[in-house]
C-alpha angles and dihedrals in degrees: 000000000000116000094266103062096056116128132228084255095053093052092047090049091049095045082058097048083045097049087046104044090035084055100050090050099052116002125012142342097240083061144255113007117141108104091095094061097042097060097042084069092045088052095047085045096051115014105244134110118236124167140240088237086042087049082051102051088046102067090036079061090048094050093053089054097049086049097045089045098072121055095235134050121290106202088191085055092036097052098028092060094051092049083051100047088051091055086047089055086052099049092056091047094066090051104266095148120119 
């Protein structure tokens, strides 16, 4: 299957594969989760207050501009802002809005 042809599904399914295997490298075994942390050190460094969901939304942001930047598809931007838009969605579940 290219790149192109990949469904929803299959980018949901691969944003999980990347949180899990991405938190068993560098943060945790139940997958992805330091962006609380992270942005409890931004916060102390700079004074403001940013969020986990916010932290979240920033490098899904990130991702879409490194994708819309280049003139062909990019599968790392692709999968890597599903599986943070899907932290940011957890975040706000658990109630991270202002």
């Amino acid at each position: 299957m290219s790149e192109q042809a990949k469904s929803a599904a299959d980018f949901l399914a691969k944003a999980g594969s990347l949180m899990t295997s991405r938190g068993k490298e560098y943060d945790k075994a139940e997958g992805e989760r330091s962006m609380a942390r992270t942005v409890s050190a931004f916060n102390s460094i700079t004074g403001q207050s940013l969020t986990e969901a916010e932290g979240w939304l920033l490098l899904q942001v990130l991702k879409d501009v490194r994708q819309w930047q280049r003139p062909e598809y990019h599968a790392d931007s692709a999968e890597d802002g599903v599986a943070y838009s899907a932290l940011k969605a957890e975040a706000l579940a658990k109630g991270e809005l202002k």
